[in-house]
mmCIF file of the C-alpha atoms, coordinates in Angstrom:
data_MODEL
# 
_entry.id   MODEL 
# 
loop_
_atom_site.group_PDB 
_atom_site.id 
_atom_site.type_symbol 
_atom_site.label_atom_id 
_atom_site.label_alt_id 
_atom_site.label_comp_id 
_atom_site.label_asym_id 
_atom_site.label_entity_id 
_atom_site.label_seq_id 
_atom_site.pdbx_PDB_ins_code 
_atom_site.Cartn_x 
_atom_site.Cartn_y 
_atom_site.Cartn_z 
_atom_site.occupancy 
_atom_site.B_iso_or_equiv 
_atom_site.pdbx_formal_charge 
_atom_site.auth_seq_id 
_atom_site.auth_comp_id 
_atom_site.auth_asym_id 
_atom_site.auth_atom_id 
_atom_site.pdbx_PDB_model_num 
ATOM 1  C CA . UNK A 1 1  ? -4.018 44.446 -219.485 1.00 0.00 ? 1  UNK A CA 1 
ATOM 2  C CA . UNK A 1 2  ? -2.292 43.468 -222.552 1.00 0.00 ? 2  UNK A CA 1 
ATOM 3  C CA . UNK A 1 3  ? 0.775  41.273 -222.801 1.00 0.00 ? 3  UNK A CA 1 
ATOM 4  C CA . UNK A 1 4  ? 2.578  40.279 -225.743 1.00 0.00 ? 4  UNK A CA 1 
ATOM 5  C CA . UNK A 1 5  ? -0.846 41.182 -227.510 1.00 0.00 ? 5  UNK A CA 1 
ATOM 6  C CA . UNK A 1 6  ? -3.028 38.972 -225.976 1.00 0.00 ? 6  UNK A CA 1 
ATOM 7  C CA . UNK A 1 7  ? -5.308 40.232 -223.241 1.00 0.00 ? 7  UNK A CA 1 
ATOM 8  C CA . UNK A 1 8  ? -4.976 38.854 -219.389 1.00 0.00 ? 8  UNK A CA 1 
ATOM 9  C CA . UNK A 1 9  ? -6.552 39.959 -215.846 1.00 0.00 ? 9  UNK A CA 1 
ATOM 10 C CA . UNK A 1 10 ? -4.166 40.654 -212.867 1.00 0.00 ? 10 UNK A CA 1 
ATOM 11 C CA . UNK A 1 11 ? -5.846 38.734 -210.444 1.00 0.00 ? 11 UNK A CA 1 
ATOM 12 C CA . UNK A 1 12 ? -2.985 39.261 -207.614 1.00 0.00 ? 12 UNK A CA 1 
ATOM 13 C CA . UNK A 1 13 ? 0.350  40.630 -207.006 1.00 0.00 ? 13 UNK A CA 1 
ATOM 14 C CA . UNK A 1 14 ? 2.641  39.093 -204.510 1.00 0.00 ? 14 UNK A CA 1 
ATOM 15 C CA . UNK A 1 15 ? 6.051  39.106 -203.075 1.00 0.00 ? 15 UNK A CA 1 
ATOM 16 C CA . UNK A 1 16 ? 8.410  36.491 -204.130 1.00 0.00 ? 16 UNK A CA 1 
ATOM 17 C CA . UNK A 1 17 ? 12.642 36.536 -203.666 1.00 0.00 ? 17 UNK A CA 1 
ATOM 18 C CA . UNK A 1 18 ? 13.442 38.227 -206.924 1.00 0.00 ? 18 UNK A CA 1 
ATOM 19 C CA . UNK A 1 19 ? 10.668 41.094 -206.174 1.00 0.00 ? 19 UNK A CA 1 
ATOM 20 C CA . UNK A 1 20 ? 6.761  42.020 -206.769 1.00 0.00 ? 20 UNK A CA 1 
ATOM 21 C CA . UNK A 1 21 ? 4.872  40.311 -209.490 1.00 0.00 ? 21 UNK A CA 1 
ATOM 22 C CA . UNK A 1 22 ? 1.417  40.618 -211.232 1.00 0.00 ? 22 UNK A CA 1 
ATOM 23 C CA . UNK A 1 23 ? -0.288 37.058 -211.502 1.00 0.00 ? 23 UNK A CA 1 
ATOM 24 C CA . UNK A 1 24 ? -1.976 37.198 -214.888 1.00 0.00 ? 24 UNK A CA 1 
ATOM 25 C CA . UNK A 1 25 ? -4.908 34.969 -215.996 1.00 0.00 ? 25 UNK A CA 1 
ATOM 26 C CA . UNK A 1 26 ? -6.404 34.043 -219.661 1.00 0.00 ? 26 UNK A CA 1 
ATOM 27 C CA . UNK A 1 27 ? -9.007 31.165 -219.416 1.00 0.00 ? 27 UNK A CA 1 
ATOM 28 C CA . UNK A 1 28 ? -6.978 28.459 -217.568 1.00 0.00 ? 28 UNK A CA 1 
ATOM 29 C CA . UNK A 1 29 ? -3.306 29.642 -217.899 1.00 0.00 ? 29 UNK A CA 1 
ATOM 30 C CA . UNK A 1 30 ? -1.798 31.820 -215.160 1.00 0.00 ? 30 UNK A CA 1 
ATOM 31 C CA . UNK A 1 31 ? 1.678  33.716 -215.144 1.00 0.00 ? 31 UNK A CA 1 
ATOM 32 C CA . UNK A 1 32 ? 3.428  35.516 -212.967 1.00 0.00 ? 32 UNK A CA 1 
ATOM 33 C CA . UNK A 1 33 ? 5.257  38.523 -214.641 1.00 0.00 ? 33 UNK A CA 1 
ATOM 34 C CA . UNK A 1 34 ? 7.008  41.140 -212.842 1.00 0.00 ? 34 UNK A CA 1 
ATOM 35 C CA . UNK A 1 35 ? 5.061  44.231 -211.794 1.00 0.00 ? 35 UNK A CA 1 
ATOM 36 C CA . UNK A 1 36 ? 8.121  46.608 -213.173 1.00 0.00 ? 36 UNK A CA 1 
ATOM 37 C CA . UNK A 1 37 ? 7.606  44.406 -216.797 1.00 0.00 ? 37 UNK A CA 1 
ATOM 38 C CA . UNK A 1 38 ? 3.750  44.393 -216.949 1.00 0.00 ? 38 UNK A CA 1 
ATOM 39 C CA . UNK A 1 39 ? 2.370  47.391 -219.511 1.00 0.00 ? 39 UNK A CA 1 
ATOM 40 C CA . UNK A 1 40 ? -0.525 49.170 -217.681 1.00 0.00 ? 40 UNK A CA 1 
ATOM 41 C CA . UNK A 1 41 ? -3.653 49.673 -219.390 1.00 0.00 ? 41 UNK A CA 1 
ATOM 42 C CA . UNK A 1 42 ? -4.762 53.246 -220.328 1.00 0.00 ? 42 UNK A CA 1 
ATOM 43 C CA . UNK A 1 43 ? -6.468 54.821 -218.323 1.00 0.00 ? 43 UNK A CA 1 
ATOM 44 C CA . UNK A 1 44 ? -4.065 52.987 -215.556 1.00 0.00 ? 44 UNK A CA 1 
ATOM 45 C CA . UNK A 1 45 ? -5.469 51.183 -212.275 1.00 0.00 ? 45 UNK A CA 1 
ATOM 46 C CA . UNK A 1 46 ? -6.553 52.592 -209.149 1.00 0.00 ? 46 UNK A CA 1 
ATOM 47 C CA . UNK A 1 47 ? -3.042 52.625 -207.201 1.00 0.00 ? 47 UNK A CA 1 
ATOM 48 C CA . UNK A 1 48 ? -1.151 52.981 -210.152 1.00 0.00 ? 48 UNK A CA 1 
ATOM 49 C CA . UNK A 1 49 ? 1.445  55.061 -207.765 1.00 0.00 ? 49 UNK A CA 1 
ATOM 50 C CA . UNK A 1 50 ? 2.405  52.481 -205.489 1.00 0.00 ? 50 UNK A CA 1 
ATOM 51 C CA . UNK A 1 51 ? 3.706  50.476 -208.473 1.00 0.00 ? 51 UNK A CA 1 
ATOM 52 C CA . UNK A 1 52 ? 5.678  54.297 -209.610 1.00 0.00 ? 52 UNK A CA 1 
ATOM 53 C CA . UNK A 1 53 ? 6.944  54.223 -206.265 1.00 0.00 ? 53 UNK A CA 1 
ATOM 54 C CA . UNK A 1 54 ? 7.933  50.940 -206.563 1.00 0.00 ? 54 UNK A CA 1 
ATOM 55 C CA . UNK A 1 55 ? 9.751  51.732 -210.157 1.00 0.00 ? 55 UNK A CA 1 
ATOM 56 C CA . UNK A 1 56 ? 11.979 54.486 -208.797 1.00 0.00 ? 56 UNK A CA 1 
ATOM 57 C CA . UNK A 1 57 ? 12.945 52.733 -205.705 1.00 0.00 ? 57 UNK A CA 1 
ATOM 58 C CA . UNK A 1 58 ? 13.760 49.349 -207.676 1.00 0.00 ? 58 UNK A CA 1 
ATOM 59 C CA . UNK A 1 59 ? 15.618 51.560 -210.586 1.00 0.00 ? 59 UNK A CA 1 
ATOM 60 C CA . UNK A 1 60 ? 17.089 54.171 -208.522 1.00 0.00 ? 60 UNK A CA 1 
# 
């Protein structure tokens, strides 16, 4: 997955207060972005409708 142009690997997604988030690695850097901001590769991941589900519910 791409973000802001540089490539990362979701190794993780947990649950924190403000909602779900990817954890993103590159080399030794890790971020946690939220699951609703991350831009999904094409073709998109296996269970790719959980996070839809999880779009329409957040965003009504």
């Amino acid at each position: 997955t791409q973000v802001l142009g540089v490539e990362v690997t979701v190794r993780r997604v947990d649950l924190t207060g403000s909602g779900i988030v990817a954890i993103c690695h590159r080399e030794r850097m890790r971020q946690a972005i939220g699951i609703l901001d991350l831009p999904l590769p094409d073709p998109p991941p296996d269970g790719v409708e959980w996070i839809e589900a999880y779009r329409h519910w957040a965003l009504g």
